[in-house]
PDB file of the backbone (N, CA, C, O) and the ligand in Angstrom, with CONECT records:
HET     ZN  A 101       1
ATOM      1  N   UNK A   1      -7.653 -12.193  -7.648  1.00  0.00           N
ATOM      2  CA  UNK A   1      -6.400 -11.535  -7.244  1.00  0.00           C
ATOM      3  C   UNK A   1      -6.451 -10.050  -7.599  1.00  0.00           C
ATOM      4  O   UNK A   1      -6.708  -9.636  -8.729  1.00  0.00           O
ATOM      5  N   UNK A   2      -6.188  -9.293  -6.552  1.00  0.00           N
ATOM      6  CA  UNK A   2      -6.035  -7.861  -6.899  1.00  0.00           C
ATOM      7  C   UNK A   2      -4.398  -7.517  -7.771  1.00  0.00           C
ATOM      8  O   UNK A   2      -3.248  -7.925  -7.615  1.00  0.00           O
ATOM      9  N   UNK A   3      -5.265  -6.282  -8.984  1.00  0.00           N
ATOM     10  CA  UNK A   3      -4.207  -6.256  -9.963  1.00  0.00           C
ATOM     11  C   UNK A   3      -3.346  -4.738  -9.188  1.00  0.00           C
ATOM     12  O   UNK A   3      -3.937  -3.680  -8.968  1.00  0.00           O
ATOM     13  N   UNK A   4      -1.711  -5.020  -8.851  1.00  0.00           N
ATOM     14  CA  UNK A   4      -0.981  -4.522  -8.797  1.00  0.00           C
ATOM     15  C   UNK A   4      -0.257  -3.806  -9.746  1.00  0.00           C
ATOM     16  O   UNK A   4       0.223  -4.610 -10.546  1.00  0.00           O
ATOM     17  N   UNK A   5       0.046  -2.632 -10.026  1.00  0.00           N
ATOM     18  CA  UNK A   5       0.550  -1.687 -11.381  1.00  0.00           C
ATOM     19  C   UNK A   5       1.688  -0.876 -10.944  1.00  0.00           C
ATOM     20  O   UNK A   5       1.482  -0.504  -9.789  1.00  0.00           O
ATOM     21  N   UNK A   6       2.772  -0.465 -11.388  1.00  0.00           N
ATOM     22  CA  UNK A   6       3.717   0.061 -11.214  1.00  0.00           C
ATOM     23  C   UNK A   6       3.803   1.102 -10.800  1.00  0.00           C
ATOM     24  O   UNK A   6       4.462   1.677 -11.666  1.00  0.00           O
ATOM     25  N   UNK A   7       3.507   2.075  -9.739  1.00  0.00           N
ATOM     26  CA  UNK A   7       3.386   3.307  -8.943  1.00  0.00           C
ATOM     27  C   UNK A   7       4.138   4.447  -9.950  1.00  0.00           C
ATOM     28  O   UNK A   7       5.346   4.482 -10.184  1.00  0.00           O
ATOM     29  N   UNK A   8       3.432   5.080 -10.316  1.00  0.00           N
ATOM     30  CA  UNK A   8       3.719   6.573 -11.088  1.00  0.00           C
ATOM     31  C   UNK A   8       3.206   7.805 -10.528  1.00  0.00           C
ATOM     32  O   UNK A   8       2.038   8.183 -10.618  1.00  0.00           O
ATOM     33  N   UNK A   9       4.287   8.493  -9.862  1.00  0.00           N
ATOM     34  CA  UNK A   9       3.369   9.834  -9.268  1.00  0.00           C
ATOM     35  C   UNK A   9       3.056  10.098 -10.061  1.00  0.00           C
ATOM     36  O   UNK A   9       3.330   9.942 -11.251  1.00  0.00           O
ATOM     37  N   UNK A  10       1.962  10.874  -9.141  1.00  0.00           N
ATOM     38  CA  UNK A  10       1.358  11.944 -10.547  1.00  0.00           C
ATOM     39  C   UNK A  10       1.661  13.722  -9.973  1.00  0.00           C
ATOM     40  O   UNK A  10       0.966  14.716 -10.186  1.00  0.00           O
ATOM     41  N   UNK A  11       2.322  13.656  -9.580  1.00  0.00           N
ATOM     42  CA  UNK A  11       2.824  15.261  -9.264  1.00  0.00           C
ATOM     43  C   UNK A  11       2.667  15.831  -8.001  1.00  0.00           C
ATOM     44  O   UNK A  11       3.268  16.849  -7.658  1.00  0.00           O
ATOM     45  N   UNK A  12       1.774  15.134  -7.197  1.00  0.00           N
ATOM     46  CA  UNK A  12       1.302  15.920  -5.935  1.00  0.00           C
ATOM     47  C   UNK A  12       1.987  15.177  -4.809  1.00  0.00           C
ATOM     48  O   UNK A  12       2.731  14.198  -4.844  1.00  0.00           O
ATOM     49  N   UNK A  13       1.551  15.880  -3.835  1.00  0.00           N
ATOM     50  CA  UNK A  13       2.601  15.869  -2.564  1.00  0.00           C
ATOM     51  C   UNK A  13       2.209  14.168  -2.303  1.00  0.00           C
ATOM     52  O   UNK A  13       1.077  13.776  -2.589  1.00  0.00           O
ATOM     53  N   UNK A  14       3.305  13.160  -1.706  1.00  0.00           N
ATOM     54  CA  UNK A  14       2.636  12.086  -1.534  1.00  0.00           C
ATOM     55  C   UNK A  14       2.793  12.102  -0.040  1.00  0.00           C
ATOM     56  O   UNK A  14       3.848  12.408   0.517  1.00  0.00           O
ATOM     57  N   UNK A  15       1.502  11.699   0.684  1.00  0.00           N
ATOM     58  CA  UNK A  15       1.130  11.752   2.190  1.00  0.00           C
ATOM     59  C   UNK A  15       1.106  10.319   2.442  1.00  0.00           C
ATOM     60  O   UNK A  15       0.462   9.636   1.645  1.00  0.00           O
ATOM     61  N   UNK A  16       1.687   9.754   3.397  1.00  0.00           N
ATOM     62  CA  UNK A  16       1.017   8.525   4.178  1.00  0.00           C
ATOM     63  C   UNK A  16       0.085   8.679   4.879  1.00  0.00           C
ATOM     64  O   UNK A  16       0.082   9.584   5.714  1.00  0.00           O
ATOM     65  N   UNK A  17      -1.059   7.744   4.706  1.00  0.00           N
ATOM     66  CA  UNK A  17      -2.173   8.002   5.499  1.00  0.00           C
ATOM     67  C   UNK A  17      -2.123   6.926   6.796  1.00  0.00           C
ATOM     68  O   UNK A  17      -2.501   7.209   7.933  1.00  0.00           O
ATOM     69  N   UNK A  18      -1.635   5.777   6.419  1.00  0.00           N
ATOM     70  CA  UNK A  18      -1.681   4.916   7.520  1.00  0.00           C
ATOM     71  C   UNK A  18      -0.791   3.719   6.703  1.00  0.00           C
ATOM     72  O   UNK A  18      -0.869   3.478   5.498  1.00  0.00           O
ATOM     73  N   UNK A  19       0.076   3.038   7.696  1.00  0.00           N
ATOM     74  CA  UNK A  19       1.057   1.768   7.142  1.00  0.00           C
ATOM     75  C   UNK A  19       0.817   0.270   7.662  1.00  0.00           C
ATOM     76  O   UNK A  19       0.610   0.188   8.873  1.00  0.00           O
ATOM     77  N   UNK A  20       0.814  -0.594   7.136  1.00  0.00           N
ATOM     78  CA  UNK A  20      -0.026  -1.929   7.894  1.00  0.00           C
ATOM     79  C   UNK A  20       1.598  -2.233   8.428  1.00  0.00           C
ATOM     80  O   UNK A  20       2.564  -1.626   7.965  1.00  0.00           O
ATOM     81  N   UNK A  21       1.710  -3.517   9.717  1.00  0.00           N
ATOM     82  CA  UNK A  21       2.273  -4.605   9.806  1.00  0.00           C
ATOM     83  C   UNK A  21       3.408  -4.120   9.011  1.00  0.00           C
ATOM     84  O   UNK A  21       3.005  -3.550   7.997  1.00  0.00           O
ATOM     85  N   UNK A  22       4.807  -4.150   9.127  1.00  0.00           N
ATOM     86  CA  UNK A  22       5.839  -4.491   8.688  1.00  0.00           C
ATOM     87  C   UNK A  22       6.059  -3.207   7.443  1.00  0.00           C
ATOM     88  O   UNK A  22       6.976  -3.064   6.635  1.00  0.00           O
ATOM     89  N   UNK A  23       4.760  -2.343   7.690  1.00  0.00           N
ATOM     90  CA  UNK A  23       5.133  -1.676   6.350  1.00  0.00           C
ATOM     91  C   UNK A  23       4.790  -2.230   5.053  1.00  0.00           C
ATOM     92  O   UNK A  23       5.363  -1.657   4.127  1.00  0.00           O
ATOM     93  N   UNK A  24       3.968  -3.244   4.700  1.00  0.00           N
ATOM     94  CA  UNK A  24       3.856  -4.526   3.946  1.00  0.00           C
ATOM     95  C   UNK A  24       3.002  -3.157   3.275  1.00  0.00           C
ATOM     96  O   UNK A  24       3.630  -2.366   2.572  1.00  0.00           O
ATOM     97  N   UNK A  25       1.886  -2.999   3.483  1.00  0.00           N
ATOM     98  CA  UNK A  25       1.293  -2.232   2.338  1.00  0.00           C
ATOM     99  C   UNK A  25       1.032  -0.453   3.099  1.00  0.00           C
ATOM    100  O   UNK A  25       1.230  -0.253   4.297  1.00  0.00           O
ATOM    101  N   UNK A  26       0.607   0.578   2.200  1.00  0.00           N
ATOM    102  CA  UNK A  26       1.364   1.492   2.609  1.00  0.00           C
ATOM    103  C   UNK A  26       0.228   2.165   1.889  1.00  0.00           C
ATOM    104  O   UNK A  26       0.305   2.256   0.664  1.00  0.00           O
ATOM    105  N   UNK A  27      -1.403   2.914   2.875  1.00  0.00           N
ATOM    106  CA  UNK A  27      -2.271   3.662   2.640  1.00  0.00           C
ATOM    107  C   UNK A  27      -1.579   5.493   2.334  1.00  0.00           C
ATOM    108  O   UNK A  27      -1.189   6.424   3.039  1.00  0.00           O
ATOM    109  N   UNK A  28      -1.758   5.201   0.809  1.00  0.00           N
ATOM    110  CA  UNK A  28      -1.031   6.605   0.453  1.00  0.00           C
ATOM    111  C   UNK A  28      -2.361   7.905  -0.189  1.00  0.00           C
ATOM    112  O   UNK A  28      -3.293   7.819  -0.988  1.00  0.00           O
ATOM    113  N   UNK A  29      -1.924   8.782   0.478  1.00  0.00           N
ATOM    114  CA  UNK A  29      -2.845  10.186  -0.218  1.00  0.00           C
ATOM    115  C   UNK A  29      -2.115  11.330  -1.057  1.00  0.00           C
ATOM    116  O   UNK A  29      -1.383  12.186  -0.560  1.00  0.00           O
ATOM    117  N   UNK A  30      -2.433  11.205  -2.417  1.00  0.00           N
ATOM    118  CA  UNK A  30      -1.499  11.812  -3.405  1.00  0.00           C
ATOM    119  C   UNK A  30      -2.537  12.704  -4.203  1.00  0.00           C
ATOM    120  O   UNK A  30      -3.181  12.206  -5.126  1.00  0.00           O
ATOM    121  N   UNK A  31      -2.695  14.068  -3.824  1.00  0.00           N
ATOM    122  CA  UNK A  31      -3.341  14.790  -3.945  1.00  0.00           C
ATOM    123  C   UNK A  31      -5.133  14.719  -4.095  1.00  0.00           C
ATOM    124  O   UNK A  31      -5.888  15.047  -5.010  1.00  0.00           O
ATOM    125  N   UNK A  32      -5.343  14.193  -2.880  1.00  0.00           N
ATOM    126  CA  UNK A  32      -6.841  13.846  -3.298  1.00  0.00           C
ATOM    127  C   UNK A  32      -6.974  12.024  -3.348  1.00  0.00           C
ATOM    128  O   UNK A  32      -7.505  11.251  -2.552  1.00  0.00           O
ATOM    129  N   UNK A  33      -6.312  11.800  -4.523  1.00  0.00           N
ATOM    130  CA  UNK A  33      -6.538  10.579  -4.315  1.00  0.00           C
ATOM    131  C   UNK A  33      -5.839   9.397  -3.631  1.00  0.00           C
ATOM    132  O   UNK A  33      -4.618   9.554  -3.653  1.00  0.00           O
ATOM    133  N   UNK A  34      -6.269   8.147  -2.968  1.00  0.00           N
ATOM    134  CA  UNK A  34      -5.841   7.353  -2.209  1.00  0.00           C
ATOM    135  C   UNK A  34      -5.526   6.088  -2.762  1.00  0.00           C
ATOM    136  O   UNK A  34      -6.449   5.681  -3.467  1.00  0.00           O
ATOM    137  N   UNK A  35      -4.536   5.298  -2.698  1.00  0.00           N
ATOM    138  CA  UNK A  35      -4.458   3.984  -3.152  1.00  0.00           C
ATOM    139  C   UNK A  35      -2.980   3.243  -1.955  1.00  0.00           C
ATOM    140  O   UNK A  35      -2.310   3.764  -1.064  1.00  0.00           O
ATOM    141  N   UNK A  36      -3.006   2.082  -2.452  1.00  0.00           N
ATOM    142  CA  UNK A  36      -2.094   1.152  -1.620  1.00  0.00           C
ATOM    143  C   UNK A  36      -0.646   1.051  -2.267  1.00  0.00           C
ATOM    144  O   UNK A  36      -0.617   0.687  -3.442  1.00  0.00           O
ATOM    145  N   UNK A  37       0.278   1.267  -1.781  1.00  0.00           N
ATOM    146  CA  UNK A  37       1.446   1.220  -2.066  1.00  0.00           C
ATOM    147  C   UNK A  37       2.222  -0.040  -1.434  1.00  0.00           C
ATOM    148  O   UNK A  37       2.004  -0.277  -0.246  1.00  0.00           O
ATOM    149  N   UNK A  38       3.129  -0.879  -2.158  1.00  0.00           N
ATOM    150  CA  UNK A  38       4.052  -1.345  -1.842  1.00  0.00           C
ATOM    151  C   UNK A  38       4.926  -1.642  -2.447  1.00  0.00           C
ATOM    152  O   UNK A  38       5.059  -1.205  -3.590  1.00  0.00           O
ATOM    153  N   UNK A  39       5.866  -2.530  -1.858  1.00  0.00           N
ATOM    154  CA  UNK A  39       7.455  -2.185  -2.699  1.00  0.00           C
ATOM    155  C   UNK A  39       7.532  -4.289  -3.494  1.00  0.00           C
ATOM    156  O   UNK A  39       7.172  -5.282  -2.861  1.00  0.00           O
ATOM    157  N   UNK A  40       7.896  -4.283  -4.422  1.00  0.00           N
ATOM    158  CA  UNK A  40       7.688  -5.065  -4.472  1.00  0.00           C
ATOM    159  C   UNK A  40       9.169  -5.977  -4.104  1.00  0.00           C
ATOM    160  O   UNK A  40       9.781  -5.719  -3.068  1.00  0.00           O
ATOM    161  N   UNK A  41       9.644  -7.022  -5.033  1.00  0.00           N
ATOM    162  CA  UNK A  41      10.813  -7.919  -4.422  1.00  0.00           C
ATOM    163  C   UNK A  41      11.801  -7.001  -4.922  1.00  0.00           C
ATOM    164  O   UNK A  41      12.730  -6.737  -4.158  1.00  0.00           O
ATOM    165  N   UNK A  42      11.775  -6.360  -6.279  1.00  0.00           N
ATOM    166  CA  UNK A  42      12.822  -5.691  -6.846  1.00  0.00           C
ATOM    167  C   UNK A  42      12.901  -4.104  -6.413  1.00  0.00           C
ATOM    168  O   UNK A  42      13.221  -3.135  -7.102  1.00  0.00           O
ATOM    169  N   UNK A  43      12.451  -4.183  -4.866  1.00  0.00           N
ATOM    170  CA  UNK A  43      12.688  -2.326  -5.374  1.00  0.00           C
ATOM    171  C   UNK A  43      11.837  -1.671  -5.766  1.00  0.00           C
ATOM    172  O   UNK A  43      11.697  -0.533  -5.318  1.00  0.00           O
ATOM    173  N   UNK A  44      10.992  -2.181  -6.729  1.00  0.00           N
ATOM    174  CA  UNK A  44      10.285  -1.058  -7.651  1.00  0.00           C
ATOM    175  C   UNK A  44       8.252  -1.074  -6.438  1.00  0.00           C
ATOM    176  O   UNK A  44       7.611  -2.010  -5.961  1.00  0.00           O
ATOM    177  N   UNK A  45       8.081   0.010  -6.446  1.00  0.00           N
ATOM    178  CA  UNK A  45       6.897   0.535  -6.183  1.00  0.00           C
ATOM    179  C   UNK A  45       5.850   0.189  -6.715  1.00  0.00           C
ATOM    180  O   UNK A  45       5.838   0.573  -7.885  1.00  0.00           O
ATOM    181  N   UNK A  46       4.618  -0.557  -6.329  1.00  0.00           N
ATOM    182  CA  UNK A  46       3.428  -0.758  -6.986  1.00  0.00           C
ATOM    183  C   UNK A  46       2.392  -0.160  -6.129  1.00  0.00           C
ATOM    184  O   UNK A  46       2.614   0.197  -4.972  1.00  0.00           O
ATOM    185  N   UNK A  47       1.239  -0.058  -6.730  1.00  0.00           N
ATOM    186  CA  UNK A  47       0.133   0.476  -6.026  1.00  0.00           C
ATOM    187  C   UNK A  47      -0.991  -0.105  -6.577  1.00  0.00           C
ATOM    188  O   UNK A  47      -1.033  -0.610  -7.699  1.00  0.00           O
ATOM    189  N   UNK A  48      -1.748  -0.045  -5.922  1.00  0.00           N
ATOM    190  CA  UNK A  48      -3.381  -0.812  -6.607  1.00  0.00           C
ATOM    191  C   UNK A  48      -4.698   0.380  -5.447  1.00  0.00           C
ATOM    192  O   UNK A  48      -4.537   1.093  -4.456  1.00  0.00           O
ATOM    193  N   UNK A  49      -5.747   0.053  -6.208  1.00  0.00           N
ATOM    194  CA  UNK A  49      -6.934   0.541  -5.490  1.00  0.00           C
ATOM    195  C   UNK A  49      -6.809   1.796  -5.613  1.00  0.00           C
ATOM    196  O   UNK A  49      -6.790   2.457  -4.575  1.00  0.00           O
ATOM    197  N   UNK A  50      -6.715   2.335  -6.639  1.00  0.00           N
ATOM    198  CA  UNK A  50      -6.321   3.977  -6.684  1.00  0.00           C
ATOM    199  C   UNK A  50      -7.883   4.608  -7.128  1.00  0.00           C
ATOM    200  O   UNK A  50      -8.547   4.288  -8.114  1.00  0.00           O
ATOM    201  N   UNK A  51      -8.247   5.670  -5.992  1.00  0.00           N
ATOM    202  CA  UNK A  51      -9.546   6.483  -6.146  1.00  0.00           C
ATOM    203  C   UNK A  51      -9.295   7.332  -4.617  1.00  0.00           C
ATOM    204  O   UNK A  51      -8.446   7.986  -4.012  1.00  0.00           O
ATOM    205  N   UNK A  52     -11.331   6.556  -4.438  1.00  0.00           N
ATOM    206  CA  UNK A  52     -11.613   7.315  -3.460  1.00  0.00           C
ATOM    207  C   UNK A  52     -11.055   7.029  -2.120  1.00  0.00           C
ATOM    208  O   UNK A  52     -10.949   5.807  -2.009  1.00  0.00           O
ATOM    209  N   UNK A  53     -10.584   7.752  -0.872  1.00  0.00           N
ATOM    210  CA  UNK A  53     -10.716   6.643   0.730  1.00  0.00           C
ATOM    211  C   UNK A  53     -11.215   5.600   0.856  1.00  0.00           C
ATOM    212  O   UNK A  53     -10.513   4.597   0.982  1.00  0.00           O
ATOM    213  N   UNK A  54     -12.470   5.545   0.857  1.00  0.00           N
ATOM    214  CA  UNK A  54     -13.470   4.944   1.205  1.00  0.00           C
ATOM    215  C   UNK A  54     -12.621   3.397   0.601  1.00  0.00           C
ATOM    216  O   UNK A  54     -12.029   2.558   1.280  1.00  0.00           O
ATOM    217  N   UNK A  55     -12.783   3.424  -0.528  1.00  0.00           N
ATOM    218  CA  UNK A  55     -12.460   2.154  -1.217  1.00  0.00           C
ATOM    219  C   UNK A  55     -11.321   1.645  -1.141  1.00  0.00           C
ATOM    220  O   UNK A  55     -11.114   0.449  -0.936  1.00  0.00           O
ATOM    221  N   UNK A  56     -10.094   2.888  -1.368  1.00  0.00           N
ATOM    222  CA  UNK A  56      -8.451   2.194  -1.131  1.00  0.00           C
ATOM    223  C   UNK A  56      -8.498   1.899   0.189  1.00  0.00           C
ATOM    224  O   UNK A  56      -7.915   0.835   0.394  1.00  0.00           O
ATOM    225  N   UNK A  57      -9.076   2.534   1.472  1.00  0.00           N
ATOM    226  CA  UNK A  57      -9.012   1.870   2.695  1.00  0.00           C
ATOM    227  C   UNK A  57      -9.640   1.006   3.164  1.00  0.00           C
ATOM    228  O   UNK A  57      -9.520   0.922   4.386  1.00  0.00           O
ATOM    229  N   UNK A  58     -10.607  -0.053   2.469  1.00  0.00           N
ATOM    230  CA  UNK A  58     -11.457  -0.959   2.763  1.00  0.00           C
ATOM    231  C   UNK A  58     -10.204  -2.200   1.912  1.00  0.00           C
ATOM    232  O   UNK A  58      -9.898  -3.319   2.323  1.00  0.00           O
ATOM    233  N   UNK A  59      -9.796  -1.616   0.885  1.00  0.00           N
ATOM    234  CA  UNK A  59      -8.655  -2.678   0.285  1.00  0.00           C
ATOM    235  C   UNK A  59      -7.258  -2.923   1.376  1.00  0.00           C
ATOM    236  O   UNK A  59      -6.645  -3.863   1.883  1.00  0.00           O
ATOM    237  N   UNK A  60      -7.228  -1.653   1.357  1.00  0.00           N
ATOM    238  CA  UNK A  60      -5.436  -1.576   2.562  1.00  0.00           C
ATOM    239  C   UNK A  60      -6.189  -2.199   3.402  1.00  0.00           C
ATOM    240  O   UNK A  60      -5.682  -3.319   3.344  1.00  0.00           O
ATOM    241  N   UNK A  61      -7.628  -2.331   4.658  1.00  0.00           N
ATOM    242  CA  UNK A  61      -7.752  -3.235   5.629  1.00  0.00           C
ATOM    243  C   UNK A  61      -7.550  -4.856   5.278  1.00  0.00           C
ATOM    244  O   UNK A  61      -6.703  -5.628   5.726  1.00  0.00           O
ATOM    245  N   UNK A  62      -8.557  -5.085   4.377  1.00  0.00           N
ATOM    246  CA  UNK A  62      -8.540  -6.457   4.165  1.00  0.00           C
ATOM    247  C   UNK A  62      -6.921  -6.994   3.635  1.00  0.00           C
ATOM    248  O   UNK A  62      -6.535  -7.982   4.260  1.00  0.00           O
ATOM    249  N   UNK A  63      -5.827  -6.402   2.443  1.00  0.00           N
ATOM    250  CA  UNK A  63      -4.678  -6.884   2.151  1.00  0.00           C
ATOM    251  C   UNK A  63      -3.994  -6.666   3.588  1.00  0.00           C
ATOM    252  O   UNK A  63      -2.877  -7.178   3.510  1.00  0.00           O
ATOM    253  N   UNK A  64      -4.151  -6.236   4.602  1.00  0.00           N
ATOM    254  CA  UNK A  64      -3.306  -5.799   5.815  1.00  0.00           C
ATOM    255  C   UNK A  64      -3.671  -6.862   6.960  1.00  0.00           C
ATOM    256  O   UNK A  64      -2.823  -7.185   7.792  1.00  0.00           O
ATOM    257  N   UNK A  65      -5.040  -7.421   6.966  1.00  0.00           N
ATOM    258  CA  UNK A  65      -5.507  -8.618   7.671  1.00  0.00           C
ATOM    259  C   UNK A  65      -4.722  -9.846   7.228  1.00  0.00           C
ATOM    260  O   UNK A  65      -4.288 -10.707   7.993  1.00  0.00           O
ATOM    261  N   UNK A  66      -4.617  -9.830   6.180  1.00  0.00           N
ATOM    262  CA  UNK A  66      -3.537 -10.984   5.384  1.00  0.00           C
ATOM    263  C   UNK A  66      -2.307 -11.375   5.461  1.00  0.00           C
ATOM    264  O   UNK A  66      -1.696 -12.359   5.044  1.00  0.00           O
ATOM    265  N   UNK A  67      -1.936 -10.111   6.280  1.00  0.00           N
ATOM    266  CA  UNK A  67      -0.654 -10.405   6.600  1.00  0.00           C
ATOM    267  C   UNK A  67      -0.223 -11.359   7.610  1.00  0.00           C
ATOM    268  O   UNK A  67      -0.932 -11.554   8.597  1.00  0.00           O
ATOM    269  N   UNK A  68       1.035 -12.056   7.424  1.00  0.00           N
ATOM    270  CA  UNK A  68       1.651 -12.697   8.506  1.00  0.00           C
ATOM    271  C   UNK A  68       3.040 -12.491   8.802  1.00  0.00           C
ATOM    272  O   UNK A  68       4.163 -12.568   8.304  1.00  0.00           O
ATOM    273  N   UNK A  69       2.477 -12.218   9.761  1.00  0.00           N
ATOM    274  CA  UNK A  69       3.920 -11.547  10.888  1.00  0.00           C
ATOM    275  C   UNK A  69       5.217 -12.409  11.158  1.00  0.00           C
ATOM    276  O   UNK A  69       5.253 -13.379  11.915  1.00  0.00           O
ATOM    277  N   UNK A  70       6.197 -11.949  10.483  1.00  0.00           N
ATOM    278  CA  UNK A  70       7.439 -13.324  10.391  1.00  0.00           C
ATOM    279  C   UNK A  70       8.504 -12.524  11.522  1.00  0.00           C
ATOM    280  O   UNK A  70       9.349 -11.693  11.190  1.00  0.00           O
ATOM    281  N   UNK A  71       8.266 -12.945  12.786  1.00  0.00           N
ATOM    282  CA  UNK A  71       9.034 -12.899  14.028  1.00  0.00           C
ATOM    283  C   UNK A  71      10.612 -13.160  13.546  1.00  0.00           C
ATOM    284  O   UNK A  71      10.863 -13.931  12.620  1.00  0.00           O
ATOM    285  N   UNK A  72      11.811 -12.317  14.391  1.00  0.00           N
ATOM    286  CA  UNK A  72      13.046 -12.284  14.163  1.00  0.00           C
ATOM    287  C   UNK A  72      13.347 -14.078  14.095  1.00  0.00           C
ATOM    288  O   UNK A  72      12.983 -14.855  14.977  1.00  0.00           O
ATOM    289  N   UNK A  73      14.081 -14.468  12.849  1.00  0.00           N
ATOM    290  CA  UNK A  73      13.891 -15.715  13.400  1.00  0.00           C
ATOM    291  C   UNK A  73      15.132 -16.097  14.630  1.00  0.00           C
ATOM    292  O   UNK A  73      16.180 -15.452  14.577  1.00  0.00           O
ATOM    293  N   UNK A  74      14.987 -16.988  15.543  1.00  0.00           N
ATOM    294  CA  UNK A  74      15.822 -16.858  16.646  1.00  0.00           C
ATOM    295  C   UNK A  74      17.063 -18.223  16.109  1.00  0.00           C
ATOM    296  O   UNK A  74      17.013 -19.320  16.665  1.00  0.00           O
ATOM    297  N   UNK A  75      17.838 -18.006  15.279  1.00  0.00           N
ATOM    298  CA  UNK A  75      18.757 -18.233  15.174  1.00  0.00           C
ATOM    299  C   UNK A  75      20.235 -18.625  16.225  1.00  0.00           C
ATOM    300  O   UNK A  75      21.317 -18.882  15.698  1.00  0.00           O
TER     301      UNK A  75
HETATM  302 ZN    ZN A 101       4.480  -7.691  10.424  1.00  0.00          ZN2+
END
């Protein structure tokens, strides 16, 4: 299981680089460096895979393949 940690800027401008599906995870560029953002049940911001591109975007593909798409339900 990939370890998720509580998102702390660190001062620099935060860029979206690219957003999966639903917004579910959220390829962020924060001065240089890249990692995965998402929100968790409470609100609060986590991020994991924090470095280079190369690596946070090989993580954001594969957690973004994982996703499943929950259609309006038709009520
Ligand atoms: Zn979706």
């Amino acid at each position: 299981m990939r370890q998720w940690q509580t998102y702390i800027p660190n001062g620099s401008l935060l860029c979206v680089v690219e957003a999966s599906c639903c917004e579910e995870y959220i390829l962020c560029n924060e001065g240089g460096e890249h990692f995965i953002r998402r929100q968790a049940a409470d609100g609060i911001y986590e991020e994991t895979a924090r470095g280079p591109y190369m690596r946070a975007a090989t993580v954001w593909v594969r957690l973004s393949a994982g996703h499943v798409h929950q259609r309006e339900a038709a009520s």
